[in-house]
C-alpha positions in Angstrom: 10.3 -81.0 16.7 11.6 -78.2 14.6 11.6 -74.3 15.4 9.7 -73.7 12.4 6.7 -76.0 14.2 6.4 -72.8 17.1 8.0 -70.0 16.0 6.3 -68.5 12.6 8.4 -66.2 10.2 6.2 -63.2 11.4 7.3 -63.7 15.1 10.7 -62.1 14.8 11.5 -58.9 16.4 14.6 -58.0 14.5 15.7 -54.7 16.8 13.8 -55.2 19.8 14.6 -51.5 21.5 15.1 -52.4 25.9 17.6 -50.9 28.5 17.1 -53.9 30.8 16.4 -57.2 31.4 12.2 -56.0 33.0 11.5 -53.9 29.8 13.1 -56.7 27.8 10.5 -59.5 29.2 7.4 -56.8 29.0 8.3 -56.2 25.2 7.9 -60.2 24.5 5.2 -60.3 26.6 3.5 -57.5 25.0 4.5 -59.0 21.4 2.9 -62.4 22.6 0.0 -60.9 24.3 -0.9 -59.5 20.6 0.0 -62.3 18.8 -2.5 -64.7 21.1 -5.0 -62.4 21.9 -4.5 -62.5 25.8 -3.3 -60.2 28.1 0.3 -59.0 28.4 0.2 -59.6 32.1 -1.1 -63.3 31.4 2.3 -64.1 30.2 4.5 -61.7 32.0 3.7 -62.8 35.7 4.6 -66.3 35.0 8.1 -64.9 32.9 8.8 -63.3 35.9 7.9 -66.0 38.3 10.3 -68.4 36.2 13.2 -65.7 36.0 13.0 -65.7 39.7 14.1 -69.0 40.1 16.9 -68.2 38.0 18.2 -66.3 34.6 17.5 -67.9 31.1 20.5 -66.4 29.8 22.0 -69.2 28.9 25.5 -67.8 27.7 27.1 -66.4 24.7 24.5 -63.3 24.2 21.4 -66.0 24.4 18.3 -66.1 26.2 15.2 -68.3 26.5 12.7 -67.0 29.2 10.1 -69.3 28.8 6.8 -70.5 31.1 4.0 -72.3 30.7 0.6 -70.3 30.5 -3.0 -71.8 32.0 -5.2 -71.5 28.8 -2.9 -71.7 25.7 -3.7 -74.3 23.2 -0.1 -75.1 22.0 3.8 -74.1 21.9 4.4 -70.5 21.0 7.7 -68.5 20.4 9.1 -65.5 18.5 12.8 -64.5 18.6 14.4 -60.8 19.0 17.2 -59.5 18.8 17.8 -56.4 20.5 19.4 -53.4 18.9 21.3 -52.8 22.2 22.6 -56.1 24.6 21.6 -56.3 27.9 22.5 -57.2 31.3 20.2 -60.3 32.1 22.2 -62.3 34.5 23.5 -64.7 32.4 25.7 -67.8 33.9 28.3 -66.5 32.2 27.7 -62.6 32.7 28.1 -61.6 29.4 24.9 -59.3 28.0 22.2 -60.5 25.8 21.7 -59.5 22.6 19.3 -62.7 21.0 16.2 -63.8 23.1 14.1 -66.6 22.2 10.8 -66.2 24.2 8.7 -69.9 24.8 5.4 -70.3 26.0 3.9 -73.8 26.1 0.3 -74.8 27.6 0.3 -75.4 31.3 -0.4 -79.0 31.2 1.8 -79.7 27.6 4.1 -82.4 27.6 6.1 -80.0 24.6 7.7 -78.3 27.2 11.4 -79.9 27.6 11.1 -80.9 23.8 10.7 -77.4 22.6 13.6 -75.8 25.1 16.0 -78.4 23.8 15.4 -77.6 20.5 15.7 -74.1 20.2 18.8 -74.4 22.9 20.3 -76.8 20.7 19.3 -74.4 18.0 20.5 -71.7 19.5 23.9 -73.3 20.7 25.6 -73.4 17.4 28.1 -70.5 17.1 27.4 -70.4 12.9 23.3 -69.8 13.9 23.8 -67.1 16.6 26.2 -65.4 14.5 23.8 -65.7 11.0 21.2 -64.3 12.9 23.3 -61.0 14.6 24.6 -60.2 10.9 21.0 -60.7 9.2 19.7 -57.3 7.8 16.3 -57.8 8.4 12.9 -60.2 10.0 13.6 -63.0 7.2 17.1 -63.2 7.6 17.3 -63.2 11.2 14.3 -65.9 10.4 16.0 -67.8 8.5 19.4 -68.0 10.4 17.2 -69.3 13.3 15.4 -72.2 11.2 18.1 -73.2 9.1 15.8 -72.1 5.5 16.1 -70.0 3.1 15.1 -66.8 3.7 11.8 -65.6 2.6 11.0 -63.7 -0.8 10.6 -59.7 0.2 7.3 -58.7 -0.6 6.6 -55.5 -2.5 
């Protein structure tokens, strides 16, 4: 499995605007909620439910809230980076400035594969810092697949 395979260059939120941790996890939700037609709250209950249990922030500025959603057909994900960091509990209590948001069918077996590959993705000090310096949606895109970055369309 490959990032490119669930997150698509035009889910990438390149200076996603939050003052905490809530409004950051409403913003993807409400992203997502477009992007798959369902309701916001269809994704951000379960969010919540699964940051209850315990932060994503997985260290070094990084998130990956995730949950699985009844009624989705396959592995979603989009990636933002926030214009300001944020406080979102992280085990190592620095502030998050790069979320990667995962949603995968309730009953998918993708689950743990698509985690470990955007955590091991996400992990590499090069691709986290690629994707704070990139100037816009394709380069932040393209820091987090490893391609090169899109044309600019006119």
């Amino acid at each position: 499995m490959e990032v490119a395979d669930f997150i698509a260059p035009d889910r990438v939120i390149p200076g996603l605007r939050a003052r905490d941790k809530r409004q950051v996890l409403e913003e993807l939700a409400r992203h997502a909620g477009m992007a798959l037609d369902i309701d916001m709250s269809t994704i951000l209950g379960p969010l919540l439910a699964r940051e209850a249990l315990g932060s994503t922030g997985v260290g070094r500025g990084i998130a990956v809230p995730h949950a699985r959603i009844a009624g989705l057909s396959r592995v979603f994900g989009l990636i933002a980076r926030l214009e300001r960091a944020v406080d979102f509990a992280a085990i190592d209590d620095q502030p998050v400035d790069l979320v990667c948001l995962l949603l995968t069918p309730a009953s998918a077996t993708e689950h743990l594969p698509a985690l470990a590959c955007i955590s091991r993705r996400l992990r590499d000090q090069g691709v986290a810092g690629r994707m704070r310096a990139a100037r816009d949606d394709g380069q932040l895109y393209a820091a987090l697949t490893g391609t090169p970055p899109r044309a600019a369309t006119a």
